[in-house]
Backbone as JSON Lines, residues from 0, in Angstrom:
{"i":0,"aa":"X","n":[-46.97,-99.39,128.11],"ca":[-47.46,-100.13,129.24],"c":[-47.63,-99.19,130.43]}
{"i":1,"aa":"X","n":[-48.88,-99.57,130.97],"ca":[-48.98,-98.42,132.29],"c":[-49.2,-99.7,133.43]}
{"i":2,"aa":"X","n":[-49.15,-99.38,134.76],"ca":[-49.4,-100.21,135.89],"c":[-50.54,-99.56,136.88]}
{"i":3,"aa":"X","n":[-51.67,-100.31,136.68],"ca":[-53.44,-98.87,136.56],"c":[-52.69,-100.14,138.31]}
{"i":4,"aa":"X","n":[-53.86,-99.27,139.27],"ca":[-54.18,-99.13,140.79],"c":[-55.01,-99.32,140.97]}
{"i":5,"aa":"X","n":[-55.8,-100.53,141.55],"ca":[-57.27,-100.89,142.63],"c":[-56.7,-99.62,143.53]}
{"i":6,"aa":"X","n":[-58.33,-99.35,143.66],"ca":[-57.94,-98.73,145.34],"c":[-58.01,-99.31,146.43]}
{"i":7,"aa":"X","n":[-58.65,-101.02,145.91],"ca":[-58.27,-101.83,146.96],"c":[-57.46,-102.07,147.59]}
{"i":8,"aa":"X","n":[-56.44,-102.8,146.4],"ca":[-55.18,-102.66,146.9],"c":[-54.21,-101.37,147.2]}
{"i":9,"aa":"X","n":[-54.34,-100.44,147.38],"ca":[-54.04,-99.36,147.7],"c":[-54.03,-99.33,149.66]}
{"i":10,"aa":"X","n":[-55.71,-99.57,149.65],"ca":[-55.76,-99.77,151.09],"c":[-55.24,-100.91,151.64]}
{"i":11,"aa":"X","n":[-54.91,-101.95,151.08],"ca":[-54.7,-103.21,152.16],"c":[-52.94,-102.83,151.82]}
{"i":12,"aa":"X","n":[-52.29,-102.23,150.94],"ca":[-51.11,-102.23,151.28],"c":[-50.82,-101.16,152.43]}
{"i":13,"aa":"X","n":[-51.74,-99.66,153.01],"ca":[-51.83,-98.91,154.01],"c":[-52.0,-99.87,155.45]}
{"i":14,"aa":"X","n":[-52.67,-100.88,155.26],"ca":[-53.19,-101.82,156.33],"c":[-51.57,-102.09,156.2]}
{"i":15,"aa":"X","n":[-51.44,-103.03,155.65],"ca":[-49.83,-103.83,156.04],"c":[-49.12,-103.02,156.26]}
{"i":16,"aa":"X","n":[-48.61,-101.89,155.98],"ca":[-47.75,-100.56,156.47],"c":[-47.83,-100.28,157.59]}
{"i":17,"aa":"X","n":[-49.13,-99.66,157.82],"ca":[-49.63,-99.65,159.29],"c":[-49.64,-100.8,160.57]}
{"i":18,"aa":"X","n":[-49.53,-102.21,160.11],"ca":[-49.32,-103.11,161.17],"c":[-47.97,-103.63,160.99]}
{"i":19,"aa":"X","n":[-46.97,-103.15,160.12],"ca":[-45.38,-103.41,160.28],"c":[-44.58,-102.15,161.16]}
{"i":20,"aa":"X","n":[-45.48,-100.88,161.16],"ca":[-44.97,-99.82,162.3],"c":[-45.23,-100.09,163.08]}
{"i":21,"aa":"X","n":[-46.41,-100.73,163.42],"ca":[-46.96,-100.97,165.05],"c":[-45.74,-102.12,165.28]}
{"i":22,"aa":"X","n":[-45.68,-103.27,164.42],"ca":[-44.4,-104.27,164.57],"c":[-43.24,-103.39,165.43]}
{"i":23,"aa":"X","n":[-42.32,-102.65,164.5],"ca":[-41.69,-101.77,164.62],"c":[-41.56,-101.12,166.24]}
{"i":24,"aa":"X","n":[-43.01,-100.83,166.06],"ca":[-43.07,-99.78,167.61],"c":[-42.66,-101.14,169.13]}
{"i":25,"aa":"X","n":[-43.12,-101.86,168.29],"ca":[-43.24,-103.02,169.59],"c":[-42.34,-103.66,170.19]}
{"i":26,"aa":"X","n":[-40.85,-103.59,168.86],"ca":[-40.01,-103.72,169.0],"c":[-39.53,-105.69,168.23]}
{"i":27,"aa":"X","n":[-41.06,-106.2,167.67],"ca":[-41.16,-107.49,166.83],"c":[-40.17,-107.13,165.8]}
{"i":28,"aa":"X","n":[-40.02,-106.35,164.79],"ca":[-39.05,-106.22,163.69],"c":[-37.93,-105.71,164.31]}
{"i":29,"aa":"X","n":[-36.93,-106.65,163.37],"ca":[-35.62,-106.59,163.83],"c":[-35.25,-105.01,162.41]}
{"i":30,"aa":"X","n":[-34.39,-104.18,162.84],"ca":[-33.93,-103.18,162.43],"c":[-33.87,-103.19,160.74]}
{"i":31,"aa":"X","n":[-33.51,-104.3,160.43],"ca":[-33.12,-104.44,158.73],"c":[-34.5,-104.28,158.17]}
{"i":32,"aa":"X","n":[-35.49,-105.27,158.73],"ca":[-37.14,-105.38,157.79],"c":[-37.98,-104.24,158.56]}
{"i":33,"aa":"X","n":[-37.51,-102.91,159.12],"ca":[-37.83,-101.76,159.41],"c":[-38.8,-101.24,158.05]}
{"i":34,"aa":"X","n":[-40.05,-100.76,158.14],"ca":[-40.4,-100.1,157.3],"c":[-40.56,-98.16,157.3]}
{"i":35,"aa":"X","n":[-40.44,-97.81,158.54],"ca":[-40.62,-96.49,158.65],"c":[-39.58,-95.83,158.2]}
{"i":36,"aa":"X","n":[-40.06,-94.96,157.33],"ca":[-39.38,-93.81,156.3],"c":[-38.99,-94.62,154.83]}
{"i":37,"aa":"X","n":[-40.04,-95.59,154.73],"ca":[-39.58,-96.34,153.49],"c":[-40.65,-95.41,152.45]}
{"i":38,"aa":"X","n":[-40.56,-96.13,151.09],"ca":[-41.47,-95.36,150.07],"c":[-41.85,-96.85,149.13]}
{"i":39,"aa":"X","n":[-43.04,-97.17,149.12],"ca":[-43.59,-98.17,148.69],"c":[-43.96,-98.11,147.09]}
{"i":40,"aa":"X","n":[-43.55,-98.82,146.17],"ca":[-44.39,-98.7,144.79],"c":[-45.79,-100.05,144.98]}
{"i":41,"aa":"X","n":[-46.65,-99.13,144.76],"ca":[-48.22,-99.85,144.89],"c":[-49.22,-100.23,143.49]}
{"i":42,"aa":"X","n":[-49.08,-101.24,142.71],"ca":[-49.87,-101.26,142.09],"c":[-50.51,-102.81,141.46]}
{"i":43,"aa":"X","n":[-51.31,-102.83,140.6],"ca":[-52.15,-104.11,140.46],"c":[-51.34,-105.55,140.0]}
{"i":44,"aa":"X","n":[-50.03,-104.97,139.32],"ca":[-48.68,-105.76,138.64],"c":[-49.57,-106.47,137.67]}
{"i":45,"aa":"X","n":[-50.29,-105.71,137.12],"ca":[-51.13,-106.21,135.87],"c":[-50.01,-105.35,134.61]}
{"i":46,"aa":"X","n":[-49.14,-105.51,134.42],"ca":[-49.01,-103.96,132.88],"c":[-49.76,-104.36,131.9]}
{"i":47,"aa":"X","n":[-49.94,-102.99,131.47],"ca":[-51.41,-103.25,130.34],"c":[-50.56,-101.81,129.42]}
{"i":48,"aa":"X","n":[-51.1,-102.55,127.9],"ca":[-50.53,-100.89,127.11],"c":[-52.31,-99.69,127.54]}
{"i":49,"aa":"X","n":[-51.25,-98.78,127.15],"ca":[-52.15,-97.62,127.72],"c":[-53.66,-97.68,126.86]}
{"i":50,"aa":"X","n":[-53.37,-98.06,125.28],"ca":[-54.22,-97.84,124.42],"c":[-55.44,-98.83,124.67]}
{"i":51,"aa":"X","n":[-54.99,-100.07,125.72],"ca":[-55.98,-101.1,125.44],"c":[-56.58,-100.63,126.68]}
{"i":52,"aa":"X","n":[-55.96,-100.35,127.71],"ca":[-56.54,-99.81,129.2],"c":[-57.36,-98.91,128.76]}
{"i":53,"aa":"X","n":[-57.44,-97.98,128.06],"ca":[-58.62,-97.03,127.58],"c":[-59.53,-97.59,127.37]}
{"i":54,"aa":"X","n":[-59.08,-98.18,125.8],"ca":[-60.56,-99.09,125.11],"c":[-61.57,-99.98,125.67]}
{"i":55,"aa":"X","n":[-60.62,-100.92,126.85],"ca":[-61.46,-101.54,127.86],"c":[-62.35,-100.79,128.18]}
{"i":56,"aa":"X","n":[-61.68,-99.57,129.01],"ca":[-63.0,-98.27,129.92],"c":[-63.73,-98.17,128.47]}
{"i":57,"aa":"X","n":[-63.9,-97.73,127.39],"ca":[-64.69,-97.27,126.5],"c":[-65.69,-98.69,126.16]}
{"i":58,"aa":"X","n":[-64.95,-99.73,126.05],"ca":[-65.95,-100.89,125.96],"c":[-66.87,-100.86,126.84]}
{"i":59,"aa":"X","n":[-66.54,-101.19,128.41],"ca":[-67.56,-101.13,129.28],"c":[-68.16,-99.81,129.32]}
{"i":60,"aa":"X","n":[-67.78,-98.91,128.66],"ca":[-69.38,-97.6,128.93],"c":[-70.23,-97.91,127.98]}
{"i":61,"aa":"X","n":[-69.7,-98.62,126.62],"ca":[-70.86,-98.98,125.6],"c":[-70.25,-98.62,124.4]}
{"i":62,"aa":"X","n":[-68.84,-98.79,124.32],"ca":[-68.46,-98.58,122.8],"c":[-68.38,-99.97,122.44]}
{"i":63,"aa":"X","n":[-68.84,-99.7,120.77],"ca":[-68.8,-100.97,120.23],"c":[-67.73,-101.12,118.96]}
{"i":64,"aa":"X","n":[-66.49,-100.21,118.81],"ca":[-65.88,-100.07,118.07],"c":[-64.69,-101.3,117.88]}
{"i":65,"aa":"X","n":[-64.66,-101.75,117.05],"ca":[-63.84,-103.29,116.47],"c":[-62.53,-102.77,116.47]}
{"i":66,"aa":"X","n":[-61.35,-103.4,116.87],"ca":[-60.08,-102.89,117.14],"c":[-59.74,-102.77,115.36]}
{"i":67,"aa":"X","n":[-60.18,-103.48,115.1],"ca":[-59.45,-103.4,113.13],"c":[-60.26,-101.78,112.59]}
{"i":68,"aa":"X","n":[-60.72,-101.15,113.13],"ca":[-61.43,-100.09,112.67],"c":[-60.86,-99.08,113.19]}
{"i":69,"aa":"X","n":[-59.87,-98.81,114.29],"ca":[-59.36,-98.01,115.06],"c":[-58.07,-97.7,114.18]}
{"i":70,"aa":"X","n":[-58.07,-96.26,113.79],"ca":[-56.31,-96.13,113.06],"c":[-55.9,-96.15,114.41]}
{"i":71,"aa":"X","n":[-54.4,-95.86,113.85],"ca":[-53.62,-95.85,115.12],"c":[-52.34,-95.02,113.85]}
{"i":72,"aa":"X","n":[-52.23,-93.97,114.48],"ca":[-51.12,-92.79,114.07],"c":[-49.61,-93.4,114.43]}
{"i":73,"aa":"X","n":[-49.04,-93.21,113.88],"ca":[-47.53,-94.03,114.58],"c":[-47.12,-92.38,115.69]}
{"i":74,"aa":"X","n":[-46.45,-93.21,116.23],"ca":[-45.77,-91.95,117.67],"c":[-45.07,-91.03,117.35]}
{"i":75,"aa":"X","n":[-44.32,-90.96,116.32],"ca":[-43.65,-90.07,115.58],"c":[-43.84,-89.16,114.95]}
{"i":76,"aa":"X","n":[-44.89,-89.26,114.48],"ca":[-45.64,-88.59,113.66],"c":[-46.39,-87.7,114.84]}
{"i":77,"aa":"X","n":[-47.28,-88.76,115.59],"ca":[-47.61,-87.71,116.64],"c":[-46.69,-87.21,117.62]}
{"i":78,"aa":"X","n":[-45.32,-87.11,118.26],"ca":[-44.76,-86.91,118.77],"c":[-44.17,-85.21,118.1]}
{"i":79,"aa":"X","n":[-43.41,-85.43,116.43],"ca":[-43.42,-84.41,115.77],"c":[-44.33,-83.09,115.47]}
{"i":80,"aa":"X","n":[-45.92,-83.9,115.43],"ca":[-46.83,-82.45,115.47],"c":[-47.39,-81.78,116.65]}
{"i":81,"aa":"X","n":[-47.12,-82.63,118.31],"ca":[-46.89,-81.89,118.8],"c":[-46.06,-80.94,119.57]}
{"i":82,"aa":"X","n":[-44.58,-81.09,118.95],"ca":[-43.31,-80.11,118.63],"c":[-43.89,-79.24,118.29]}
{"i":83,"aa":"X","n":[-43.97,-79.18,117.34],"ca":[-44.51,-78.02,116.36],"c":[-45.15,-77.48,117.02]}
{"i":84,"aa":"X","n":[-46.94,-77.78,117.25],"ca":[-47.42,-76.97,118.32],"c":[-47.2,-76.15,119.33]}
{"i":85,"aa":"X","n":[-46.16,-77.19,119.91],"ca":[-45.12,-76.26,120.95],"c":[-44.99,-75.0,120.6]}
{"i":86,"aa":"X","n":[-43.62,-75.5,119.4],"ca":[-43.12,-73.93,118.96],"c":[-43.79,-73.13,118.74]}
{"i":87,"aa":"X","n":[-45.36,-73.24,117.92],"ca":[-45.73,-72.42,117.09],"c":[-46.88,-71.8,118.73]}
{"i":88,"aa":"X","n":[-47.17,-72.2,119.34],"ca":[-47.19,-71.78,120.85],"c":[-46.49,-70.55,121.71]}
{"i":89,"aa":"X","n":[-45.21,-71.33,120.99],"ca":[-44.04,-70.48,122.03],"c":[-43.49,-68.71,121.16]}
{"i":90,"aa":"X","n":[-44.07,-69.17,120.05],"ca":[-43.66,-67.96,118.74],"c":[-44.65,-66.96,118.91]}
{"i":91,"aa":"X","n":[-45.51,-67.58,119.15],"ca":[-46.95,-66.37,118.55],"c":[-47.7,-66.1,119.72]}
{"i":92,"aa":"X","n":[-47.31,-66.26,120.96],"ca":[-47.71,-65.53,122.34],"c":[-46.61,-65.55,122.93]}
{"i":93,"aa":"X","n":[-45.23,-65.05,122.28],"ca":[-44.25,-64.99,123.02],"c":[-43.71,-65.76,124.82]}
{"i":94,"aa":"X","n":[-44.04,-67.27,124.68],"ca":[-43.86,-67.87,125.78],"c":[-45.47,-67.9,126.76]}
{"i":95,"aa":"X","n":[-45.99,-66.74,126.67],"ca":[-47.29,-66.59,127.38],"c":[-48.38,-67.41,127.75]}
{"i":96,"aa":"X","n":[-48.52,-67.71,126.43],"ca":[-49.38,-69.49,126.53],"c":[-49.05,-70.42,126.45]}
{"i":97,"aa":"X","n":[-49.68,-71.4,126.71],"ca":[-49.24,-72.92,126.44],"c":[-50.22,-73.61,125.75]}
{"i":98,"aa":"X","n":[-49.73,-74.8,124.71],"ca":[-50.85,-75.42,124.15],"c":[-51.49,-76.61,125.41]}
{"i":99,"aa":"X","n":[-52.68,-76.84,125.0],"ca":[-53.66,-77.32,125.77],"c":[-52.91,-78.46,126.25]}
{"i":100,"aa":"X","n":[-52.81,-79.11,127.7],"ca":[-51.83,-79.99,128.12],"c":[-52.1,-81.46,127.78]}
{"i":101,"aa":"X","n":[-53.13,-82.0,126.58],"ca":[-53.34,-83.23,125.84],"c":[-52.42,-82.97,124.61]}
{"i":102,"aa":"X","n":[-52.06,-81.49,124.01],"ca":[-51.36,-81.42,122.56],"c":[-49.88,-81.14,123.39]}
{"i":103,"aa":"X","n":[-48.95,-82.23,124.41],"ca":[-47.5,-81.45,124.62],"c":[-46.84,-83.11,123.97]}
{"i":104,"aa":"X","n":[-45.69,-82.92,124.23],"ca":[-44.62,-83.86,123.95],"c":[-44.91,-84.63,125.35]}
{"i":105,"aa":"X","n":[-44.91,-84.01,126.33],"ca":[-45.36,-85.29,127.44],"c":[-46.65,-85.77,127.72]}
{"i":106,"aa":"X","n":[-47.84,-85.33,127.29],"ca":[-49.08,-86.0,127.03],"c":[-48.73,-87.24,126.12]}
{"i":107,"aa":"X","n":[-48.03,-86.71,124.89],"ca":[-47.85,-88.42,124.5],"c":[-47.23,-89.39,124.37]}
{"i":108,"aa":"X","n":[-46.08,-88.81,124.84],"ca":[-45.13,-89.81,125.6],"c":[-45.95,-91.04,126.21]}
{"i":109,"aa":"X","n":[-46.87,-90.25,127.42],"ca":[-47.13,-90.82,128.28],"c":[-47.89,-92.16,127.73]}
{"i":110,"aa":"X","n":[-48.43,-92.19,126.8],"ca":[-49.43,-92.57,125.84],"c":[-48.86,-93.87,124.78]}
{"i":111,"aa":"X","n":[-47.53,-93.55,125.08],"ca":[-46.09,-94.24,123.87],"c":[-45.32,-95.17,124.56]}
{"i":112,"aa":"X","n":[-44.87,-94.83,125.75],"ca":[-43.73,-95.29,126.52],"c":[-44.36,-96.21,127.25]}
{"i":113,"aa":"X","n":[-43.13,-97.3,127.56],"ca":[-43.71,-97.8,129.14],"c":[-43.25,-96.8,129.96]}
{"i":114,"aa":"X","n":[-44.55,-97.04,131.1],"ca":[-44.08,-96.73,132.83],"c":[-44.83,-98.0,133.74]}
{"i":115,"aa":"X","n":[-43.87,-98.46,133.77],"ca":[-44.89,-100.1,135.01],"c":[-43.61,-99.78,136.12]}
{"i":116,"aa":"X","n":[-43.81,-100.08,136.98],"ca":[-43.22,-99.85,138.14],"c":[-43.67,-101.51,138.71]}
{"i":117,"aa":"X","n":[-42.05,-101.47,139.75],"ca":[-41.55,-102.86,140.48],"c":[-42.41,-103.05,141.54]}
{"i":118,"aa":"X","n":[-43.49,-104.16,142.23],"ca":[-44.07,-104.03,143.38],"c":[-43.0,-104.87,144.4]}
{"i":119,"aa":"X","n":[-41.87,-105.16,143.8],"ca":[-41.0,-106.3,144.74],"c":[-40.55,-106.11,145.87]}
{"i":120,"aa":"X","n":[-40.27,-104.91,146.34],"ca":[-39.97,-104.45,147.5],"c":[-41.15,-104.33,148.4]}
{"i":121,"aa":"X","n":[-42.32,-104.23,147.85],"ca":[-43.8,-104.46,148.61],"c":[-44.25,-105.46,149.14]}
{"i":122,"aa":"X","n":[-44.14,-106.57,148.11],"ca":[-44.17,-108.16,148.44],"c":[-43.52,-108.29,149.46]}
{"i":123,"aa":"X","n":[-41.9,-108.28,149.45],"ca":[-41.33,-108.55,150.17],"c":[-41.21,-108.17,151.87]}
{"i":124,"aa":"X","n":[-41.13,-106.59,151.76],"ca":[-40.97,-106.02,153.16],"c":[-42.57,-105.68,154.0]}
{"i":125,"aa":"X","n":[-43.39,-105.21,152.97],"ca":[-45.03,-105.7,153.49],"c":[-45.91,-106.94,153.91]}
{"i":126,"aa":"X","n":[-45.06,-107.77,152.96],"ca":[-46.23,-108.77,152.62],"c":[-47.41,-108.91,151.73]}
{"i":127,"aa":"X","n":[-47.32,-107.69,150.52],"ca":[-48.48,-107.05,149.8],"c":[-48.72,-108.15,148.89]}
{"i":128,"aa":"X","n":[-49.72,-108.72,148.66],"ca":[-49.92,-109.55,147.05],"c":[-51.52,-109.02,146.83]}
{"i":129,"aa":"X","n":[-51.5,-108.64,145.3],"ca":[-52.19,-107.81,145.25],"c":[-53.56,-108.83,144.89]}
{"i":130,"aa":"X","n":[-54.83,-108.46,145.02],"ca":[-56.0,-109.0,144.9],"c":[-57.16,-108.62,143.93]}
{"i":131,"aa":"X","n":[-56.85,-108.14,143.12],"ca":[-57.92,-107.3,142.46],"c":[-58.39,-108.42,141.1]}
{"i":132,"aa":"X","n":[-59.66,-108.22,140.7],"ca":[-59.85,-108.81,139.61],"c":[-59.97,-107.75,138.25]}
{"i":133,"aa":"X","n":[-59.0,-107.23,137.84],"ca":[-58.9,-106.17,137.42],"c":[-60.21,-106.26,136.55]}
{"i":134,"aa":"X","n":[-60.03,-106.67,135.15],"ca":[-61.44,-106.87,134.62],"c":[-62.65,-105.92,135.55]}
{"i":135,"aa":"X","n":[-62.94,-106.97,136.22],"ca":[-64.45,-106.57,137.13],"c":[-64.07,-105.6,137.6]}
{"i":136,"aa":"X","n":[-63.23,-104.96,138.43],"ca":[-62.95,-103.47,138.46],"c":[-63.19,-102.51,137.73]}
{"i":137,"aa":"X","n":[-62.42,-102.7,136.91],"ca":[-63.08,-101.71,135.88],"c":[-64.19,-101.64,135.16]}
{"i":138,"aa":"X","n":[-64.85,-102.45,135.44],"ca":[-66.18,-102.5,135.03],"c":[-66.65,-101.67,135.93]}
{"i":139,"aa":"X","n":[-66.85,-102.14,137.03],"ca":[-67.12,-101.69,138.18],"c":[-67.27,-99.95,138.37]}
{"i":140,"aa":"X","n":[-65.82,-99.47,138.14],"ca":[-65.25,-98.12,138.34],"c":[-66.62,-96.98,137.28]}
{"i":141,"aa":"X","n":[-66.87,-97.95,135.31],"ca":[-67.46,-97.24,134.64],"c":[-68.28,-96.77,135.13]}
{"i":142,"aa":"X","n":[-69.01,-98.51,135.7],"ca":[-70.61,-98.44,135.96],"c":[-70.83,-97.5,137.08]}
{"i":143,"aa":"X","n":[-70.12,-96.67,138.18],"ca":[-70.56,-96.16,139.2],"c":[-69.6,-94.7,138.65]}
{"i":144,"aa":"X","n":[-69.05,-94.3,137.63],"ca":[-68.76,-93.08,137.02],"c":[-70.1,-92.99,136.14]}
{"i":145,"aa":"X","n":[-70.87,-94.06,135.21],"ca":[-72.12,-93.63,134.36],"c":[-72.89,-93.15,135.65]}
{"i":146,"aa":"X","n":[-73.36,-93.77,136.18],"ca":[-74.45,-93.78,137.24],"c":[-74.33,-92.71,138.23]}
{"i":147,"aa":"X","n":[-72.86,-92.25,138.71],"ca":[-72.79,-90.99,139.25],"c":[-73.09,-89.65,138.38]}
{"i":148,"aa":"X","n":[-72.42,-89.45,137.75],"ca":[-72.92,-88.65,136.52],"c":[-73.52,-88.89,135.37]}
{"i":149,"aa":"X","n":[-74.85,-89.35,135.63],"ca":[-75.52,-90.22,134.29],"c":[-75.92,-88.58,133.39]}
{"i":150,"aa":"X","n":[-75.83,-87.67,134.1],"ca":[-76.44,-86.28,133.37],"c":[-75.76,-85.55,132.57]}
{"i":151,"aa":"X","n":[-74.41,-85.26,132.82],"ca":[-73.17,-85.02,132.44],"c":[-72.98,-85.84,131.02]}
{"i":152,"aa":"X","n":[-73.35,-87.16,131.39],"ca":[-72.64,-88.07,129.99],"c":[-73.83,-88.14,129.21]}
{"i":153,"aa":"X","n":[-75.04,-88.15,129.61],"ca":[-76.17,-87.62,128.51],"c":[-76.32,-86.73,127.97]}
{"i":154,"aa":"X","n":[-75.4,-85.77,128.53],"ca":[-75.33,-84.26,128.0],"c":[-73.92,-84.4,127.02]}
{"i":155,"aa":"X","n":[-73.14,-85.18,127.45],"ca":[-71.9,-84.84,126.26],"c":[-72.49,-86.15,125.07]}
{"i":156,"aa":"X","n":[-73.2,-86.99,125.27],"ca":[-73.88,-88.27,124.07],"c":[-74.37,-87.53,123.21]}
{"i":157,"aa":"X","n":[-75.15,-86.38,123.93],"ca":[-76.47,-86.02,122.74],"c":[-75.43,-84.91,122.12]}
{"i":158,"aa":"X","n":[-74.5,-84.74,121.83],"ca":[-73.66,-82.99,121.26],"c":[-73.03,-83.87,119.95]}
């Protein structure tokens, strides 16, 4: 499970930050619901596993691949070969190189594990509730990554 970020909500939780210091400055907040020098966790409080958050982005650029058609390697297996890599990395350029940072033990961790993070302290001491229609976002995000680089991705289609 990952916890993906509008950058919408990104900004309207900077907005509420920014008008609870001015609070603050004004002397409206009482000392306890103080936010300055706090550290905010910001995100959509959608958790999504990582594998489907991809496939979504790959759906909306135009994949048409059926989830029953997709292997799926168990983590272990991939977790174990890229150990190995490691070592065989760390053996035969004496520490010097590193394997490419998609083949480490924490590339797929990242890929395996949850990481969702709490927005409760946001809600609470901001006022943050988040607004995004995630879906349409990410639609959104493809369609103006195809369209920014429509040349780039015509160039990696046709290889």
């Amino acid at each position: 499970m990952i916890s993906p970020s509008y950058a919408g909500n990104l900004a309207i939780a900077h907005i509420l930050a920014a008008e609870k210091l001015l609070d603050t400055i004004s002397g409206v907040v009482h000392k306890d619901n103080r936010v300055d020098g706090e550290a905010f966790i910001i995100n959509d409080d959608i958790p999504i596993p990582f594998w489907e958050f991809s496939r979504t982005i790959w759906r909306h650029a135009g994949d048409t691949t059926k989830s029953e058609d997709v292997k799926v390697i168990p983590a272990w297996i991939a977790l174990g070969t890229v150990f190995i890599i490691e070592w065989l990395f760390k053996l035969c350029t004496l520490g010097h190189v590193q394997p490419p940072i998609h083949m480490t033990q924490l590339a797929i961790r990242n890929t395996v594990y949850n990481s969702t993070y709490n927005i409760g302290k946001a809600r609470k001491r901001l006022g943050f509730k988040p607004v995004a229609d995630h879906e349409k976002n990410l639609k959104l995000s493809v369609d103006w990554e195809l369209q920014t680089n429509s040349e780039k991705w015509k160039e990696l289609r046709s290889k």
